[in-house]
C-alpha positions as CSV (number, residue, x, y, z in Angstrom):
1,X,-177.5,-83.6,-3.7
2,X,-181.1,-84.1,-3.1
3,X,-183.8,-85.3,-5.5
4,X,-185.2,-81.5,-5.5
5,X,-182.2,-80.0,-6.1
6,X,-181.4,-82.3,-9.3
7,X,-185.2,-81.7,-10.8
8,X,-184.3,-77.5,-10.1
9,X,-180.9,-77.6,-11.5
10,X,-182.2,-79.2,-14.7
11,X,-185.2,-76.7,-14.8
12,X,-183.1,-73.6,-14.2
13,X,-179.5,-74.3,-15.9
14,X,-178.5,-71.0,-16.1
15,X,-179.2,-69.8,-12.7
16,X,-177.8,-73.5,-11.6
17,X,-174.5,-71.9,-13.0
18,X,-174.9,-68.2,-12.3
19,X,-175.1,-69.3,-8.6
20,X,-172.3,-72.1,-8.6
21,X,-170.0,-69.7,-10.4
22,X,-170.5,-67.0,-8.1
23,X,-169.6,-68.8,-5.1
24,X,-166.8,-70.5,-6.6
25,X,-166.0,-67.1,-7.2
26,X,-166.7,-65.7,-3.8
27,X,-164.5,-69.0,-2.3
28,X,-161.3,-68.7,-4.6
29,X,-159.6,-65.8,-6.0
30,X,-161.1,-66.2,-9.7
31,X,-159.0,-63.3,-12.0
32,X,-162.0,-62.3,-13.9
33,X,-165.7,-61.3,-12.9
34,X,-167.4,-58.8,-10.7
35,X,-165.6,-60.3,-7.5
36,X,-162.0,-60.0,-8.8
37,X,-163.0,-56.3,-10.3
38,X,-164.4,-55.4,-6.0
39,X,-160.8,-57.3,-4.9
40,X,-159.0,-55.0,-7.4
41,X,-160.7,-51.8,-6.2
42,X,-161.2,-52.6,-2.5
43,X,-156.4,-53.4,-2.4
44,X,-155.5,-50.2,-4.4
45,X,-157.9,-48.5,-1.8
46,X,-157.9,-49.7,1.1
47,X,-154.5,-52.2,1.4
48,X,-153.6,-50.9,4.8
49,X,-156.4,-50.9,7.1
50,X,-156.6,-53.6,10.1
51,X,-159.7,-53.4,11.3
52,X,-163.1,-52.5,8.8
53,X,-166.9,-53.3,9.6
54,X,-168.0,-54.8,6.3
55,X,-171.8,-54.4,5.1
56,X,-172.9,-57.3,2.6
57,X,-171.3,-60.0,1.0
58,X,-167.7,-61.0,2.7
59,X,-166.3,-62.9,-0.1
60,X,-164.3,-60.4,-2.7
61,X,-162.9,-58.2,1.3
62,X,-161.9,-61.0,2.9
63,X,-159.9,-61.8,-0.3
64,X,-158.8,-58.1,-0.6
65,X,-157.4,-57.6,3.1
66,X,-156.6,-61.1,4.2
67,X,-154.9,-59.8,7.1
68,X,-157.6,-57.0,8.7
69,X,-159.9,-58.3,11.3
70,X,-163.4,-58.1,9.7
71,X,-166.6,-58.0,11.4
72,X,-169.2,-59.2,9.4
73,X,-172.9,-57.7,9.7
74,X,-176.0,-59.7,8.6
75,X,-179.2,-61.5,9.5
76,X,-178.5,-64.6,10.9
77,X,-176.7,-65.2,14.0
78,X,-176.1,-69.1,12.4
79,X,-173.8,-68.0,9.4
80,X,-170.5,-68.3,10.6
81,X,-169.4,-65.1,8.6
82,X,-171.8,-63.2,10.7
83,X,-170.1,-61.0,13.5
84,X,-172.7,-58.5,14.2
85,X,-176.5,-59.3,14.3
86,X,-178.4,-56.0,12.9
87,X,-180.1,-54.8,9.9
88,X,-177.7,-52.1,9.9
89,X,-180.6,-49.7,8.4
90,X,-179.8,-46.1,9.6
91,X,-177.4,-43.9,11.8
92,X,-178.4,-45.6,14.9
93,X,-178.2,-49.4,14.2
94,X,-174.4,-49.6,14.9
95,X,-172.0,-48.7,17.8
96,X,-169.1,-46.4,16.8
97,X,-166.5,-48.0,16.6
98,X,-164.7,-48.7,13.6
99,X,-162.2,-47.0,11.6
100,X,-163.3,-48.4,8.2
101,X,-166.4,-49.2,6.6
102,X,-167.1,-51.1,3.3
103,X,-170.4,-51.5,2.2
104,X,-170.3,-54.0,-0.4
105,X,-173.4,-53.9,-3.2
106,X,-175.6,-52.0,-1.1
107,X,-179.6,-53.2,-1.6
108,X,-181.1,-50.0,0.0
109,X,-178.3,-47.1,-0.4
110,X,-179.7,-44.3,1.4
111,X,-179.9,-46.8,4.8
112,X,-177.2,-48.7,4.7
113,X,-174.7,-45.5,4.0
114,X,-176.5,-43.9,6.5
115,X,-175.6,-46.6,9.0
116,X,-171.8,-47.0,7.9
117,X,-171.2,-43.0,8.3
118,X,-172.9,-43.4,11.9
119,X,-170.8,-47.0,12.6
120,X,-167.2,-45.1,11.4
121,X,-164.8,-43.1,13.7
122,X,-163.8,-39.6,13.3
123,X,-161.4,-39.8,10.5
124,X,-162.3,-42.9,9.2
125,X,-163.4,-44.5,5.7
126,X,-166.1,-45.2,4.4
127,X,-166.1,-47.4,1.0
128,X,-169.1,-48.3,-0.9
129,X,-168.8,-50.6,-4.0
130,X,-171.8,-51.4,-6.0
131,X,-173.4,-50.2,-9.3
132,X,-174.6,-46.6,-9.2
133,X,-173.3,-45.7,-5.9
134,X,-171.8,-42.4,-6.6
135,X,-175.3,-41.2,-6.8
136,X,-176.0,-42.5,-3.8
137,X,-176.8,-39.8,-0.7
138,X,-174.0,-39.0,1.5
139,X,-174.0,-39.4,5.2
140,X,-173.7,-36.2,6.7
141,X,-170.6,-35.5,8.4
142,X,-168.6,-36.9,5.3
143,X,-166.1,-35.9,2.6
144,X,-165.9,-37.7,-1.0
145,X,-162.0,-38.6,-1.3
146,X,-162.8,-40.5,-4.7
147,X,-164.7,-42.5,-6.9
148,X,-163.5,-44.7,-9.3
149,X,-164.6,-47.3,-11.6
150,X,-163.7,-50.6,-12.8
151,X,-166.0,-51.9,-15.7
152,X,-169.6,-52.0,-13.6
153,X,-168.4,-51.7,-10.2
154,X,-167.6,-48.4,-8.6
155,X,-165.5,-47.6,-5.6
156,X,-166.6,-44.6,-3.7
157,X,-164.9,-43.3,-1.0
158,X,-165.7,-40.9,2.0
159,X,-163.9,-39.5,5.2
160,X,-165.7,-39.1,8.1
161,X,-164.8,-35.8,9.4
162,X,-167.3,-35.6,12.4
């Protein structure tokens, strides 16, 4: 660890350990926290899809599905995570092509939703877990199947019927 990073952590020991424990909790199946509460939510839903587009932090889906394919949308084509370079903000920022969508913590609800409806297949699913997302906007073209809740993170899900 560099010189800088000791003087920071020693400044800032709560965020030091807010950050360590939340990738220590996005690395390894921890059973309590926000993470294990998205695992919990994202298995009873969604245990049987293969393939799914996933929209924000990997971590607590690649723990819930081990065994779908994900493709990962984000900034940087260097993180190794990253399958699809796009700011996925709107309907026309990703191809078609998926049957499922999880949108994990959403940071601008209205755009990313927007893209995931546009990104899912006819039939498909679309799955947004955050805080406050069953007031988010709908993409048109969708149905709510359900919304449920798990301390401060809520699971709600939509089928694209268009």
């Amino acid at each position: 660890m560099s010189t800088s990073r000791w003087f920071r952590a020693a400044r800032h020991p709560v965020a030091t350990t807010k950050r360590r424990l939340h990738r220590l909790a996005e690395a390894h199946r921890l059973p309590l926290g926000r993470t294990a509460r998205i695992r919990r939510l994202l298995r009873q839903s969604l245990a049987n899809q293969r393939s799914v587009l996933v929209l924000g932090p990997v971590g607590a889906v690649r723990q819930a599905l081990p065994r779908a394919v994900l493709d990962v949308v984000g900034w940087s084509p260097h993180d190794l995570h990253v399958t699809i370079v796009s700011d996925a903000m709107g309907p026309r920022s990703l191809p078609r092509r998926w049957p499922c969508v999880i949108v994990v913590q959403p940071h601008t609800l209205g755009e990313q939703i927007l893209a995931a409806g546009a990104a899912c297949l006819p039939g498909g699913l679309v799955a947004v877990v955050g805080a406050g997302v069953s007031a988010a906007a709908r993409p048109p073209g969708t149905t709510v199947l359900s919304s449920v809740c798990s301390g401060d993170v809520e699971l709600l899900l939509l089928r694209v019927t268009e």
